[in-house]
C-alpha positions in Angstrom: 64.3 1.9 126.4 66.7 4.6 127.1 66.3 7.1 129.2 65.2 10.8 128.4 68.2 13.0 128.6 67.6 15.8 131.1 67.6 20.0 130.4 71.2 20.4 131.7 72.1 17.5 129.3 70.8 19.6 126.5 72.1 22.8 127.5 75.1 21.8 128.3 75.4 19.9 124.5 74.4 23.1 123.0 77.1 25.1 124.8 79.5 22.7 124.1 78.5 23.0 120.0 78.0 26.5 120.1 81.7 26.5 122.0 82.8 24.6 118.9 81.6 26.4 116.5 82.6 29.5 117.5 86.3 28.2 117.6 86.1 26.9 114.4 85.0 30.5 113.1 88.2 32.1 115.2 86.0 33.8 117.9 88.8 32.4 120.7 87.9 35.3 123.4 84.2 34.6 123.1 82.4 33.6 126.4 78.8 32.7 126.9 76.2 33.3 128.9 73.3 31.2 128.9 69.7 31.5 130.3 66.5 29.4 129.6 63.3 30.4 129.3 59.8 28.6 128.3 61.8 25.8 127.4 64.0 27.5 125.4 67.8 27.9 125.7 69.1 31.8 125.5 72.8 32.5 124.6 74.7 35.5 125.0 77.9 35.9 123.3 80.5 38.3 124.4 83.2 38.6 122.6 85.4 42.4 121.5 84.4 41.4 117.4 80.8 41.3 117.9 80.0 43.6 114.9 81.8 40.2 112.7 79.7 37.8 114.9 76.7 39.5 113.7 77.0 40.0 110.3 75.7 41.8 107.5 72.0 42.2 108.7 73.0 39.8 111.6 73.7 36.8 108.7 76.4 35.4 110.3 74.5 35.5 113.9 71.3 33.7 112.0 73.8 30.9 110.4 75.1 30.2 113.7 71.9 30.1 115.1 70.7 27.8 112.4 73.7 25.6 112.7 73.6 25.1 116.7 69.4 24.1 116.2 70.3 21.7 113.9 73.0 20.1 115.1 71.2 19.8 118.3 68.4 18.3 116.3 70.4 15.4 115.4 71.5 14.7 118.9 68.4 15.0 120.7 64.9 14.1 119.4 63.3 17.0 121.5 65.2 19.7 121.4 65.2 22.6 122.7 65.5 25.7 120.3 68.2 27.9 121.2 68.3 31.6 120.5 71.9 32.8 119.9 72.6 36.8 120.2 75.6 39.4 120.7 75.8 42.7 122.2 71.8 42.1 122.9 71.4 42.7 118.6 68.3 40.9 118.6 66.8 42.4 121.5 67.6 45.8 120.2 66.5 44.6 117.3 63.3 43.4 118.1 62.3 47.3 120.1 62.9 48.7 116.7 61.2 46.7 114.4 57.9 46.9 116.9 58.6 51.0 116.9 58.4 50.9 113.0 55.5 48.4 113.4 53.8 50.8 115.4 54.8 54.2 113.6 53.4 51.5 110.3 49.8 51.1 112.1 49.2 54.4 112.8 50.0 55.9 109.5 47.5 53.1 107.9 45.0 54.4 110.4 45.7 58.1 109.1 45.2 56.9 105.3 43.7 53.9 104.8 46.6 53.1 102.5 48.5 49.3 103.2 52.1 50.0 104.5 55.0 48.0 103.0 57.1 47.3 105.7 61.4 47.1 104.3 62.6 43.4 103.8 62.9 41.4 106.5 64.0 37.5 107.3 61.3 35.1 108.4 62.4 35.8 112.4 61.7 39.7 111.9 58.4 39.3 110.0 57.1 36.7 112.6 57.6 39.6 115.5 55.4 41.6 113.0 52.6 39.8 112.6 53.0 39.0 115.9 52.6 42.0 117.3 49.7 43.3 115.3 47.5 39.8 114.8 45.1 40.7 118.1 44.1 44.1 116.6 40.5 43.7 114.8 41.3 46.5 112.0 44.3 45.4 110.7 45.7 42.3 108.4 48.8 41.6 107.9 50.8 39.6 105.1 54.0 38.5 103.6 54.8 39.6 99.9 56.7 37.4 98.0 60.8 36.7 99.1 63.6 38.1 97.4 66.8 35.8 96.2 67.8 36.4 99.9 64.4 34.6 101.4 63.6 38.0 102.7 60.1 38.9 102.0 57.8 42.3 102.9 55.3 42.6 105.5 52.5 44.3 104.2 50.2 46.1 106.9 46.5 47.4 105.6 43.2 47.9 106.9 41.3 44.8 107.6 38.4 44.9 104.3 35.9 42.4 106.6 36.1 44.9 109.7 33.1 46.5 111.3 33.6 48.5 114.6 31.6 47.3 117.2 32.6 50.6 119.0 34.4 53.4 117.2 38.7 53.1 117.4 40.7 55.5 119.0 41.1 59.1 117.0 44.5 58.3 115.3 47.5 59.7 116.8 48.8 63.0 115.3 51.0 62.7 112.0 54.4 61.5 111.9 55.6 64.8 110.5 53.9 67.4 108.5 54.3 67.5 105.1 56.1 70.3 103.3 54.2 72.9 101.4 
């Protein structure tokens, strides 16, 4: 039986695909940085064409991503998954979508009325539901995808909820209408 290759093994197969990849796509002053976290292996990309590293609604960042897990995947039976990012995009990211997640909740508190949330990849919608499956009140759900694979979240009140104790009066509104 062979033996289990170790962490450093891994990350140091992943940086050396990544590396590769990144070549063959004519990044030649990229460097990365690389952390791991919960088992998971973090990369950093610095490199003076970041905005082309990410992509279109970070496309190009996501295929990369995609490429380097399943490459890795065919190397290693446990894998890690590895997060690839530039110029912190997906951490940036990330405090945006949960401010319009938030600024979402509390206008369906106001009204009542489900919120459709723009069209977002599978990644963006997961830090959605994510974020708002632990309050009582609210559902959330995926419409269907577009031809991209991008799909809605939809945010509503939840119909089977009865407060135990009354919720918080809602913030005031967003902006005031005009008249």
């Amino acid at each position: 039986m062979s033996e289990q290759p170790s962490m450093q093994d891994m990350v140091e197969s992943a940086q050396t695909i990544l590396g590769d990849l990144l070549r063959l796509l004519e990044f030649e002053d990229a460097r990365l940085e690389t952390a791991l976290d919960d088992g998971q292996i973090f990369f950093q990309i610095v490199t003076a064409d970041a905005g082309r590293l990410i992509g279109r609604t970070s496309q190009t960042l996501d295929a990369i991503q995609f490429l380097l897990n399943r490459l890795l995947s065919r190397r290693y039976e446990d894998s890690p998954y590895c997060v690839v990012d530039a110029e912190r995009y997906r951490e940036r990211r990330r405090e945006k979508l949960l401010a319009d997640a938030h600024e979402a909740l509390e206008r369906v508190r106001q009204t009542g009325h489900p919120w459709r949330m723009p069209l977002l990849n599978s990644m963006e919608r997961r830090i959605i539901h994510q974020a708002l499956r632990d309050l009582p009140d609210i559902r959330t759900h995926s419409e269907d995808e577009d031809s991209e694979g991008r799909k809605r979240v939809i945010i509503s009140i939840a119909e089977d909820f009865q407060p135990s104790t009354p919720l918080p009066p809602p913030a005031e509104p967003l902006a005031t209408p005009p008249e």
